[in-house]
C-alpha positions as CSV (number, residue, x, y, z in Angstrom):
1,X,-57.4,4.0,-128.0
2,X,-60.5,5.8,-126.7
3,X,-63.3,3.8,-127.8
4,X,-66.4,6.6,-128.1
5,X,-64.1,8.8,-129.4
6,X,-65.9,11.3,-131.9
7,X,-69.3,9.9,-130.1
8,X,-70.6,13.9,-129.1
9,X,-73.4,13.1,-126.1
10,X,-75.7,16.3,-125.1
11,X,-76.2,15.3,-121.2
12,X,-79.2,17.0,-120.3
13,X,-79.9,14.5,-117.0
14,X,-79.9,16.2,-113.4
15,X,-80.0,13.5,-111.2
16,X,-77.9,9.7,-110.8
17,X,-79.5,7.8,-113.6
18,X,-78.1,10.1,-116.0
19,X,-75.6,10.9,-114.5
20,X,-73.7,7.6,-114.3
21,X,-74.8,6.9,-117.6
22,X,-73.4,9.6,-119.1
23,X,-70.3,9.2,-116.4
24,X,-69.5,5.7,-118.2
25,X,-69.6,7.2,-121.6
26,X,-67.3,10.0,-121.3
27,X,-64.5,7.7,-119.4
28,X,-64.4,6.1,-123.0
29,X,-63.8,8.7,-124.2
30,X,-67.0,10.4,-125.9
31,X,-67.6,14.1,-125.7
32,X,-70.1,14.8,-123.2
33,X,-71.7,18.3,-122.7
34,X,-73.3,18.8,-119.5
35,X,-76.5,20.9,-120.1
36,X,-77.9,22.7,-116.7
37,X,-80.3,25.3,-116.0
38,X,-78.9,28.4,-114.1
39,X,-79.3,27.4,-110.8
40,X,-77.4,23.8,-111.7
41,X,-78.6,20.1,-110.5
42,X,-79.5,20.1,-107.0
43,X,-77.2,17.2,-106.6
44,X,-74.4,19.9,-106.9
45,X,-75.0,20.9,-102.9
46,X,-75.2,17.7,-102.1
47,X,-73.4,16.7,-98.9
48,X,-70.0,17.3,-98.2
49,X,-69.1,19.8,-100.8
50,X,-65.5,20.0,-101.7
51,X,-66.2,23.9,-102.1
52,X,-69.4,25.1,-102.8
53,X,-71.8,23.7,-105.5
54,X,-68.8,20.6,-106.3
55,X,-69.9,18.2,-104.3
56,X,-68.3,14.7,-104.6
57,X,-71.0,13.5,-105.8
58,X,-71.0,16.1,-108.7
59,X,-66.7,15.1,-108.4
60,X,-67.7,11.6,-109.2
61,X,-70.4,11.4,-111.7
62,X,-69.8,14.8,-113.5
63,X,-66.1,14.1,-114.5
64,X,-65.0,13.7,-118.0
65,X,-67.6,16.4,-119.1
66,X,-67.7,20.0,-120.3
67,X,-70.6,22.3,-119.0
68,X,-73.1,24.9,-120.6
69,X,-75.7,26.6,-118.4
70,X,-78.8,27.8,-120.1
71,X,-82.9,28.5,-119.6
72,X,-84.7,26.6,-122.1
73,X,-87.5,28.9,-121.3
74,X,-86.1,31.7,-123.2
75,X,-86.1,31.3,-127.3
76,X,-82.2,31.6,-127.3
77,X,-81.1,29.3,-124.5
78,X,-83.5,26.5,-126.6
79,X,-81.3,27.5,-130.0
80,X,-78.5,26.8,-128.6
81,X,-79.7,23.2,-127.5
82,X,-81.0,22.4,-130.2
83,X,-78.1,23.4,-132.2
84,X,-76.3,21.2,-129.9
85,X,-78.8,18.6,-130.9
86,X,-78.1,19.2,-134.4
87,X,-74.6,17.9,-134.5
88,X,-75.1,15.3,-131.1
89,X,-75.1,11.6,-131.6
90,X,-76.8,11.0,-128.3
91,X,-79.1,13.0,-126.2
92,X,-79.6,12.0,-122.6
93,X,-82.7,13.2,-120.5
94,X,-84.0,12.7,-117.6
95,X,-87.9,15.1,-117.6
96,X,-91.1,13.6,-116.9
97,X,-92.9,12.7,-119.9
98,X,-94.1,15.9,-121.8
99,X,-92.2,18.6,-120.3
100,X,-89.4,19.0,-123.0
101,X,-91.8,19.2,-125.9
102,X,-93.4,22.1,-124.1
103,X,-90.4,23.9,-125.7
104,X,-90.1,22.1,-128.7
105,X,-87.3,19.8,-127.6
106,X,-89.5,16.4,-127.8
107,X,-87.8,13.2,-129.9
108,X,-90.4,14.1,-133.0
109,X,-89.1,17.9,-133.4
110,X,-85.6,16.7,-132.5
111,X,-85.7,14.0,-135.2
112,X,-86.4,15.7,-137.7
113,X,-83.7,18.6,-137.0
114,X,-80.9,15.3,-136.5
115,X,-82.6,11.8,-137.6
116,X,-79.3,10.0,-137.2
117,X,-79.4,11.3,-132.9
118,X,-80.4,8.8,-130.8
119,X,-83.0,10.1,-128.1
120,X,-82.7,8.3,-124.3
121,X,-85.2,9.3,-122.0
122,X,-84.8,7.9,-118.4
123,X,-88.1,7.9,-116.1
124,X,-89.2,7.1,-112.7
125,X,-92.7,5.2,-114.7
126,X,-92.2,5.7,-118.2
127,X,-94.0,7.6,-120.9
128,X,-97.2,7.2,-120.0
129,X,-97.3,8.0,-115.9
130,X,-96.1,11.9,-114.8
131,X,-96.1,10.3,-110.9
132,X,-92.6,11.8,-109.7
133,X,-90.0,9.3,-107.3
134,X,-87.1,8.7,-106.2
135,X,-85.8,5.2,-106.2
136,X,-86.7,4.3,-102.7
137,X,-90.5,5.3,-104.0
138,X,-90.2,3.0,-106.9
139,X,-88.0,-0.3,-105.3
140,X,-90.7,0.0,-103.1
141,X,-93.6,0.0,-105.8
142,X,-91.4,-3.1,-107.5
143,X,-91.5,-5.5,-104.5
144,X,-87.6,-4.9,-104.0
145,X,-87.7,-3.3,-100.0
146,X,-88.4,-7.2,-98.5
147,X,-85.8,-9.3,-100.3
148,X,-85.4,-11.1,-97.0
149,X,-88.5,-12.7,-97.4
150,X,-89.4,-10.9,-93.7
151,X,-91.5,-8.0,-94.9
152,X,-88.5,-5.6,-92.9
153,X,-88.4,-2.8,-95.5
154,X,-84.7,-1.9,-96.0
155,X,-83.4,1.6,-97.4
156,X,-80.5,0.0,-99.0
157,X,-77.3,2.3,-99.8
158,X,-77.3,1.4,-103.5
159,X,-79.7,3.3,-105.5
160,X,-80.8,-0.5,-107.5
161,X,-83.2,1.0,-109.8
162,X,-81.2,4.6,-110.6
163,X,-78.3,2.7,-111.3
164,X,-80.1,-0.8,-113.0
165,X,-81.3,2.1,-115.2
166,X,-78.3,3.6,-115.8
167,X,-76.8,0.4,-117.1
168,X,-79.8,-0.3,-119.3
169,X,-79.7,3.3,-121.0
170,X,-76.1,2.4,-121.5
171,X,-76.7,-0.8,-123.2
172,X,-79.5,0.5,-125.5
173,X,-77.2,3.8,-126.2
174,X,-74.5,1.2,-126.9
175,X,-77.2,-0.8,-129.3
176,X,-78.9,1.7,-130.8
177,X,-75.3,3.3,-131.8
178,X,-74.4,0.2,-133.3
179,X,-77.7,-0.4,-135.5
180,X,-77.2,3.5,-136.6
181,X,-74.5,1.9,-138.3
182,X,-76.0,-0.2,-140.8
183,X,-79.2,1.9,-140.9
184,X,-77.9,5.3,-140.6
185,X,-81.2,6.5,-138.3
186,X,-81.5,7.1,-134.5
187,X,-84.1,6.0,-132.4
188,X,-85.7,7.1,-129.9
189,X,-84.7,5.0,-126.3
190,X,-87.4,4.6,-123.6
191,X,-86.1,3.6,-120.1
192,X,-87.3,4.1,-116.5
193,X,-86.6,2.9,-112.9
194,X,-89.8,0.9,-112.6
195,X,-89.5,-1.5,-115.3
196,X,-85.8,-1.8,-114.4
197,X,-86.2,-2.5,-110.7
198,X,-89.2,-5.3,-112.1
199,X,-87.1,-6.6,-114.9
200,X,-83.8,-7.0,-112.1
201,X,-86.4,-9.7,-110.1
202,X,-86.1,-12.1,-113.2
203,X,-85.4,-15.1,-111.1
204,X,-87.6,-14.3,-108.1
205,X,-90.5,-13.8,-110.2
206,X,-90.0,-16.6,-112.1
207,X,-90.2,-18.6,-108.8
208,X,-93.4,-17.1,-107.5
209,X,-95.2,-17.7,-110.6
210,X,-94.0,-21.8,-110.7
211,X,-94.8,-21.7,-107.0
212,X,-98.7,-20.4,-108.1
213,X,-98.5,-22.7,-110.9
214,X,-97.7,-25.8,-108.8
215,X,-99.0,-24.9,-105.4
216,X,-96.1,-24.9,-103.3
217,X,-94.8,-22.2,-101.0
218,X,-92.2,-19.8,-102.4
219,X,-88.5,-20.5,-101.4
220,X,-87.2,-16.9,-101.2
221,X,-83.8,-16.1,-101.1
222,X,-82.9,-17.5,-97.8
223,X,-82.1,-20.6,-96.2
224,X,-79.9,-21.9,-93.7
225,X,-77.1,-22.5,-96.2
226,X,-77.4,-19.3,-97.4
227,X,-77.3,-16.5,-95.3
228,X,-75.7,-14.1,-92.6
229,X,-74.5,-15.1,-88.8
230,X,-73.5,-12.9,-86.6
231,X,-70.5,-14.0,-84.9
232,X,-69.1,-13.6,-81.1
233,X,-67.6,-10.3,-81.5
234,X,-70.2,-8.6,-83.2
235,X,-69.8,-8.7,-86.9
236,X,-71.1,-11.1,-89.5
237,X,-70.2,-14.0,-91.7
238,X,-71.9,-14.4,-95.3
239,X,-72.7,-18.4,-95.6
240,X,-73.2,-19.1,-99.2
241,X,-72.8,-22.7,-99.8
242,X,-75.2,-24.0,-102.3
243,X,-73.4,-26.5,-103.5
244,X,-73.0,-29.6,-101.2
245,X,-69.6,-29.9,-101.2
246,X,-69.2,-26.6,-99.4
247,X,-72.1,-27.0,-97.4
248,X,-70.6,-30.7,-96.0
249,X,-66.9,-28.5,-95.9
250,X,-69.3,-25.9,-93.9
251,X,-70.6,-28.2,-91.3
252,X,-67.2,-29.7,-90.6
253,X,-66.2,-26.2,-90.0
254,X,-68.2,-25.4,-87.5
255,X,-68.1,-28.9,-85.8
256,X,-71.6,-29.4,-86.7
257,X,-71.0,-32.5,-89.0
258,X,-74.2,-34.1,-88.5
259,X,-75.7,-31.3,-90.4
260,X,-73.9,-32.4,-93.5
261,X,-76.9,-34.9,-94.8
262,X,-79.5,-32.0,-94.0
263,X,-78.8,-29.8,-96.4
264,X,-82.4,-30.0,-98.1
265,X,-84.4,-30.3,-94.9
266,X,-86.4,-27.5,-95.3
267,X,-88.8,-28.7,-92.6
268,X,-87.0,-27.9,-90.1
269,X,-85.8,-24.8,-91.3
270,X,-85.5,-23.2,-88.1
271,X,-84.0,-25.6,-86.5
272,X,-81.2,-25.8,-88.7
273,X,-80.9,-22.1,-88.4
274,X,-81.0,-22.0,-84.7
275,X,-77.8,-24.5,-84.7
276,X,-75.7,-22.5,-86.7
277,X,-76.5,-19.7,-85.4
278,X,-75.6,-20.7,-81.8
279,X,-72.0,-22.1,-84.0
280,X,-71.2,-18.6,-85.6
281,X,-72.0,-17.0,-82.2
282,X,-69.3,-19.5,-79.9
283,X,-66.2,-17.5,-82.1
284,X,-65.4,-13.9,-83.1
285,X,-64.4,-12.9,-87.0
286,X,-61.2,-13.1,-86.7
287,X,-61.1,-16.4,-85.6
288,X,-63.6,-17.8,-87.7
289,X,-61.4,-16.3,-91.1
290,X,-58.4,-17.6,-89.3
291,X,-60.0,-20.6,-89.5
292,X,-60.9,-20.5,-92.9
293,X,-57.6,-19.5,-94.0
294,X,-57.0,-19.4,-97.6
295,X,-59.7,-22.4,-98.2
296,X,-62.5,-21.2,-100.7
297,X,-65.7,-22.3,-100.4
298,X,-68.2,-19.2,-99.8
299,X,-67.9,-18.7,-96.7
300,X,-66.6,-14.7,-96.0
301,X,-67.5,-11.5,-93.7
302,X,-69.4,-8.9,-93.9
303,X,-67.1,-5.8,-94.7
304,X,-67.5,-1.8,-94.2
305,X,-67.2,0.4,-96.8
306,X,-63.5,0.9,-95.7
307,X,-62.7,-2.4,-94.9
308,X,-63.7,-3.1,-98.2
309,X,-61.9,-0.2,-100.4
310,X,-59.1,-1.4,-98.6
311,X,-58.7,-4.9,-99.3
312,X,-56.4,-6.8,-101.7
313,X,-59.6,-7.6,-104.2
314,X,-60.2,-4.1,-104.8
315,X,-56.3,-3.4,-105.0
316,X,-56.1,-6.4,-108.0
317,X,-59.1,-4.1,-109.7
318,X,-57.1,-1.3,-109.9
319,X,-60.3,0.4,-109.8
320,X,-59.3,3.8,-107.4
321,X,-57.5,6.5,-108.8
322,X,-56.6,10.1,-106.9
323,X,-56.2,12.6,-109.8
324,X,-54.7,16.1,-109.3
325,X,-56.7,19.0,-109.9
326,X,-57.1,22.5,-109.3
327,X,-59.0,21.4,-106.5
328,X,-56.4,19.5,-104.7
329,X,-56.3,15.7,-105.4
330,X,-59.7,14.1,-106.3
331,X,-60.2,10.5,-106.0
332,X,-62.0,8.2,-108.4
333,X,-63.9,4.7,-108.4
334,X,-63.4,3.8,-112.4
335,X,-64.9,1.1,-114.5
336,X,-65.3,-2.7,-113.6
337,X,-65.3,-3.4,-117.3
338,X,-61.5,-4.3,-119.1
339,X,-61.5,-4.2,-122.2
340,X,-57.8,-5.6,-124.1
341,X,-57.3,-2.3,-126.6
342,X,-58.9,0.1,-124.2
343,X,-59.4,1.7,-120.8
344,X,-61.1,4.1,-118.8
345,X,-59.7,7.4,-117.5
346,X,-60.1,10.6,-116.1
347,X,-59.3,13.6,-118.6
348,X,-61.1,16.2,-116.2
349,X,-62.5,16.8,-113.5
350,X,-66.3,17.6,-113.2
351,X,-67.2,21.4,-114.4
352,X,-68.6,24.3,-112.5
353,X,-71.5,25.5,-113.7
354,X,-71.5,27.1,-116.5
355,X,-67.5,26.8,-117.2
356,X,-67.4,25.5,-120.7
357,X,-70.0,28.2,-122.1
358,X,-68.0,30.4,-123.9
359,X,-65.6,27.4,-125.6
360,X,-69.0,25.1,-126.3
361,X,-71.0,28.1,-128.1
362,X,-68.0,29.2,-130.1
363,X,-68.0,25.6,-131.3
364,X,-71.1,26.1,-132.6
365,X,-70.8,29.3,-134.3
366,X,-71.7,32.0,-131.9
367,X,-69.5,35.4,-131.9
368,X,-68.6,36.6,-128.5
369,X,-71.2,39.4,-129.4
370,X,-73.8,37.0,-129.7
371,X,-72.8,35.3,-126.6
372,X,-73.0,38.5,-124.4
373,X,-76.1,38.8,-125.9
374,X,-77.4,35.5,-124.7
375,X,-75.8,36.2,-121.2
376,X,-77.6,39.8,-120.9
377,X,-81.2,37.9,-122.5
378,X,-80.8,35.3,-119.4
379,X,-80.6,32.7,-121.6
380,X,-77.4,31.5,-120.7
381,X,-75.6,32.1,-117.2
382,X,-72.9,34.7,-117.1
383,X,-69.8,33.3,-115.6
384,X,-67.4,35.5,-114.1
């Protein structure tokens, strides 16, 4: 059981937000037709390549969809989207505010052409701010670069607000789907990075505005029960023991048992610190997790990347799949959602650009006439 099946999405999103978004939908099996101009996303070169313009990136987040290459500059390559549009359930877009109804491809015009589509549009600021960014720019804007309480600004490998965002404009796709069903109208779906990386703060805003409220100094996220020691060899444990029973299991573990009634000390934060600290630092990883054995109670290490692909949790996932192509065997992160009467899966690979041209404007009526005649007006690319 595929569970968009017969959901048609109109992907018309060049960078991550979109992307992913519209990644998720097709592994459930909706039909999603990736729209690019005729020199294709920029995220296409990204580096590596697997061969020129299919980067893994595109390998990852492009999969599961068929792609049309047109110039919505010319009068026929905007027919053909919004004949797409027509017969779409979803459009997904990722243009600064204004620049799609300078061809007529705005939710109003749209609307009216399809009222039951529903109309996401994902932004760095929203509708009312043209300011480009990137999500560094806007995490940065958000308060999100000094989690650590430190004021060290981080460039952290995930993309928090692209992808917070991506999740959101799932959930309101997912939503606004749903009321279509008892209404029988679309809606048109505002979303952007900004709002996403304030709304993801919930709990640390919260805390700063009791803390103005009541006059007493902001806890953070960090304390000496919570948070990363580097150990003898180099690499780093993760110390997350809120609750007192593992803090007092902590202490005895690192022979530090007068510690155990100082859990709440905060004024002598450093202190604290400095002893474990010192602790961590007297053994390497290995033999602090030999140590720890199979005992649970928040205490773990820092993994790579490969460490952690490799590891027994992500094997229980069943999350990584290598796929055969005819581009030699691709490999796949999948969904972290189970569902009982579904799953996720890979039914192709990501397009080249341009690839599905031919198949997706015979779909919607065009005679191969009519198609060479887009392809010699430039508004379509000709593919070889």
């Amino acid at each position: 059981m595929r569970l968009l099946d017969g959901v048609k999405v109109v992907d018309f999103s060049k960078w991550l937000p979109g992307q992913y978004c519209g990644m998720l939908l097709g592994d459930y099996g909706a039909d999603i037709i990736k729209v690019e101009d005729l020199a294709g996303d920029s995220t296409r070169r990204f580096f590596p390549e697997k061969e020129p313009g299919m980067s893994y990136w595109h390998l990852m987040l492009n999969r599961n969809k068929r792609d049309i290459s047109l110039d919505i500059k010319t009068a026929g390559g905007r027919e053909v989207l919004q004949k797409l549009l027509a017969e779409a359930d979803v459009f997904l877009e990722g243009f600064r505010p204004g620049y799609l109804a300078r061809y007529g491809l705005d939710y109003e015009t749209i609307h009216k052409l399809n009222p039951r589509l529903i109309y996401c549009s994902i932004t760095g600021f929203g509708q009312k701010s043209h300011k480009p960014a990137h999500d560094l720019n806007v995490i940065g804007l958000a308060g999100l670069n000094s989690l650590d309480g430190t004021g060290n600004a981080c460039v952290s490998e995930i993309q928090v607000s692209a992808l917070g965002s991506s999740l959101n404009a799932l959930s309101a796709i997912s939503m606004a789907l749903f009321a279509r069903e008892r209404t029988g109208q679309g809606q048109y779906l505002d979303v952007n990075l900004y709002a996403t990386a304030l709304s993801l703060q919930a709990t640390g805003i919260s805390s700063l505005w009791g803390c103005q409220e009541t006059g007493t100094q902001p806890f953070g996220r960090i304390a000496h029960y919570y948070n990363i020691y580097q150990t003898k060899d180099g690499r780093y444990l993760t110390v997350g023991t809120i609750e007192p029973k593992f803090w007092q299991r902590f202490c005895s573990l690192i022979d530090c048992p007068e510690l155990a009634p100082r859990q709440y000390d905060f004024a002598h934060e450093q202190e604290l610190i400095d002893k474990i600290t010192a602790a961590i630092a007297a053994k390497t990883l290995a033999e602090w997790l030999e140590l720890i054995g199979g005992e649970e109670f928040c205490v773990t290490p820092v993994c790579s990347l490969e460490e952690a692909l490799a590891t027994e949790l992500t094997a229980q996932e069943k999350m990584l799949q290598t796929v055969d192509s005819d581009l030699g065997a691709i490999r796949y992160m999948g969904s972290p959602v189970r569902f009982s009467e579904a799953q996720w899966e890979i039914r192709r690979r990501a397009p080249r650009l341009g690839e599905h041209n031919a198949a997706i404007l015979q779909e919607l009526g065009y005679s191969q006439e009519a198609i060479a005649q887009l392809e010699r007006e430039g508004a379509i690319l000709e593919v070889k």
